[in-house]
C-alpha positions in Angstrom: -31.1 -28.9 -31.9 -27.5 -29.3 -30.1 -26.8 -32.6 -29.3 -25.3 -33.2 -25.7 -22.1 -34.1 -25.4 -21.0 -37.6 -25.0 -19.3 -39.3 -21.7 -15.8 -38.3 -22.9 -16.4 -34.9 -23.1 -18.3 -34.8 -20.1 -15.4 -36.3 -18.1 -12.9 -33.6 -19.6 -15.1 -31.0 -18.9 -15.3 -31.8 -15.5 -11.4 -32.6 -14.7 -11.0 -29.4 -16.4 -13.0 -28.1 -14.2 -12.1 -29.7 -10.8 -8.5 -28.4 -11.7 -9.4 -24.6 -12.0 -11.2 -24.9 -9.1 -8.3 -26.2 -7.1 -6.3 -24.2 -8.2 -8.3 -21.0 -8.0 -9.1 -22.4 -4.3 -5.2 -22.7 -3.7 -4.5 -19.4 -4.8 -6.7 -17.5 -3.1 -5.7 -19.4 0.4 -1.9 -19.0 -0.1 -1.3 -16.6 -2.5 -0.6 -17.1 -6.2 3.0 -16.6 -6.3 3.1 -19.4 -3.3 1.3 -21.9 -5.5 3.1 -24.3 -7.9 1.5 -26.6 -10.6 2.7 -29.3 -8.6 0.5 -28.3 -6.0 -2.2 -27.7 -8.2 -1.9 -31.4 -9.3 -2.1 -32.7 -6.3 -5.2 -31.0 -5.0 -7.4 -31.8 -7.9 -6.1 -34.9 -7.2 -4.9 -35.5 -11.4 -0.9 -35.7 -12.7 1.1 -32.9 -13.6 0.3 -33.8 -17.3 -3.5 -34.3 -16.9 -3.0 -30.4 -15.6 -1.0 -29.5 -18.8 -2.9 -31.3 -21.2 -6.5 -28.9 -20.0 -4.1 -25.9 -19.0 -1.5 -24.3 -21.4 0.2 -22.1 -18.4 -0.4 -21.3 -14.7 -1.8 -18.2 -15.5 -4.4 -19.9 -17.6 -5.9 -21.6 -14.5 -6.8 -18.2 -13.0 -8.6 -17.1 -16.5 -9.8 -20.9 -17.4 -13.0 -19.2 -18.8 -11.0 -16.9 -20.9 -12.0 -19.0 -24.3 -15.7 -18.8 -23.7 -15.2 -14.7 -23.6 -13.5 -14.6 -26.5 -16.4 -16.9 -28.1 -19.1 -14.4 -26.6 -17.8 -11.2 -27.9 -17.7 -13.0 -31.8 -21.3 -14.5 -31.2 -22.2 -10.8 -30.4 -21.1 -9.6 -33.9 -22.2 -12.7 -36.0 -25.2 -13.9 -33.7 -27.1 -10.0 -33.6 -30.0 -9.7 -35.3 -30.8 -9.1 -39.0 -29.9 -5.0 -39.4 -29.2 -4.6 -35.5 -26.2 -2.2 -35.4 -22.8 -3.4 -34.4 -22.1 -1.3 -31.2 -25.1 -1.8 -29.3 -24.7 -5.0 -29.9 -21.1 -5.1 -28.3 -22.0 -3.3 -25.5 -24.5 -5.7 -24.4 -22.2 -8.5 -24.2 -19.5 -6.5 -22.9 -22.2 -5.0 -20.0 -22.9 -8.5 -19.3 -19.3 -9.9 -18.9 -18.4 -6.9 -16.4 -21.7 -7.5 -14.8 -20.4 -11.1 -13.8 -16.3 -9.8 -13.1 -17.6 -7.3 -11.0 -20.0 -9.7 -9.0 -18.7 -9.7 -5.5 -17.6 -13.4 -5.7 -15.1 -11.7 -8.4 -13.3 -9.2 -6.4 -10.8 -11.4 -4.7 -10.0 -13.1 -8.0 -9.4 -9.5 -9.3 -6.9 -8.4 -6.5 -4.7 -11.0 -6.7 -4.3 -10.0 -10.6 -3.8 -6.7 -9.8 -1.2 -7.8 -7.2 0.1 -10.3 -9.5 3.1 -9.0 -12.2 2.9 -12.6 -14.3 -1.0 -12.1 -14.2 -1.3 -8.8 -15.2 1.3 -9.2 -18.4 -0.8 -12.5 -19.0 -4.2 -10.4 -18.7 -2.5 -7.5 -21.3 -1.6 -10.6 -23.9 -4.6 -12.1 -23.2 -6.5 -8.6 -24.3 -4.6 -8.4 -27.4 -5.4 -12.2 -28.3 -9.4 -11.0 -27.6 -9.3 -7.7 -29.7 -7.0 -9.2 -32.9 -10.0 -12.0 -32.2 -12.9 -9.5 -32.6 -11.5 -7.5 -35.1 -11.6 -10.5 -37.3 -15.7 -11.4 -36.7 -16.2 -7.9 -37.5 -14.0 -7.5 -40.6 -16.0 -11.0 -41.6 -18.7 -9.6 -40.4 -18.5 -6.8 -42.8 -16.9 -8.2 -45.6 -13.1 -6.3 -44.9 -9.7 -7.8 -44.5 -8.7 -9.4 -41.9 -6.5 -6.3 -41.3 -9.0 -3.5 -41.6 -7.7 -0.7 -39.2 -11.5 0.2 -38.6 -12.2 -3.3 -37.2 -8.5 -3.7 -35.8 -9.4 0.2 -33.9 -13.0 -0.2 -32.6 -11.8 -4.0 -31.1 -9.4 -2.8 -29.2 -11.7 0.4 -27.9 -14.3 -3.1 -26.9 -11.7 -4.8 -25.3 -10.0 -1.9 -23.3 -14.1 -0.7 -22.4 -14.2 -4.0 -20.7 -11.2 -3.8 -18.4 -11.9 0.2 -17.9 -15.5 -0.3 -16.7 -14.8 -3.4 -14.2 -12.2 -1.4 -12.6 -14.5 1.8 -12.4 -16.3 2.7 -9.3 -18.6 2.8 -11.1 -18.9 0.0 -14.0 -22.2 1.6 -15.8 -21.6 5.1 -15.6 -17.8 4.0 -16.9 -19.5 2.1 -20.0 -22.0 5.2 -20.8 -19.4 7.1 -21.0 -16.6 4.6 -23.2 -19.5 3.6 -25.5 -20.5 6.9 -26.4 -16.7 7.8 -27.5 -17.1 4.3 -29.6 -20.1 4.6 -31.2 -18.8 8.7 -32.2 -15.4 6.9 -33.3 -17.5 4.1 -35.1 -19.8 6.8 -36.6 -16.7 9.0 -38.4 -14.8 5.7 -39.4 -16.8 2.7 -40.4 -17.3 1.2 -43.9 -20.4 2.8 -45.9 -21.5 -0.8 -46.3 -21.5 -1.7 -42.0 -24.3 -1.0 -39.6 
């Protein structure tokens, strides 16, 4: 049983919260590069190091839920069943994550990345961050270093799958087709003792 949390918590959670709205609200009305953290501040209506102490960057405000995917994609390899194979496994999650990116809500979040240079660089660093991430539940997982190339390789396929299929035109066909190249690249390279 998870125990709920406590006021404190509750209260961050929501500050948190109020910022990223604020400032995913301001940047979509004006334009992120026209936004500054001051501004931010002020609209949630908290000081500039309330913002700081929820938000490492500005960049983070537009991908405040970027922990919780990094979380998800572990919980896929460590949470799957008892003898349910890795990749199928991955693809779930990852079919479920560009499921809710590519909801229509998401698509003006999404151009002003793609028309964003200091959100696109922090969307690449944040990708490497999520694939050395992965690459560690699995080589855990599996019992391998945390430096297995095997691991290291089939995270970073996961990772780039994600961002290839929400920019595709079409997001299921594009995983079909990335997952099959996975699982044949998984197939010729994993560890005789992995699933």
């Amino acid at each position: 049983m998870t125990v709920p949390p406590g006021r404190r918590e509750r209260k961050k959670a929501a500050t948190r919260q109020k910022i990223a709205d604020a400032a995913l609200r301001l940047f979509l009305e004006r334009g992120y590069d026209a936004v500054g953290i001051r501004d931010v501040a002020a609209e949630a209506d908290v000081a500039v190091t309330t913002l700081f102490a929820h938000f490492a960057s500005k960049e983070a405000l537009v991908f405040e839920q970027d922990p919780g995917f990094e979380h998800r994609l572990a919980q896929a390899v460590t949470e799957r069943a008892p003898h349910e194979p890795l990749i199928p496994a991955l693809r779930r999650e990852i079919e479920a994550l560009v499921r809710h990116c590519t909801a229509d809500g998401a698509a003006p979040i999404w151009r002003m990345v793609e028309t964003s240079p200091a959100l696109r660089q922090y969307e690449e660093s944040m990708r490497l961050r999520h694939a050395e991430s992965l690459a560690a539940a699995i080589a855990a997982e599996l019992g391998l270093g945390p430096d297995a190339t095997v691991c290291r390789t089939i995270a970073r396929f996961v990772i780039d799958a994600y961002s290839l299929a929400r920019e595709a035109a079409d997001p299921e066909a594009a995983l079909d087709e990335i997952f099959r190249m996975i699982e044949a690249a998984w197939a010729a390279a994993r560890p005789s003792a992995s699933s």
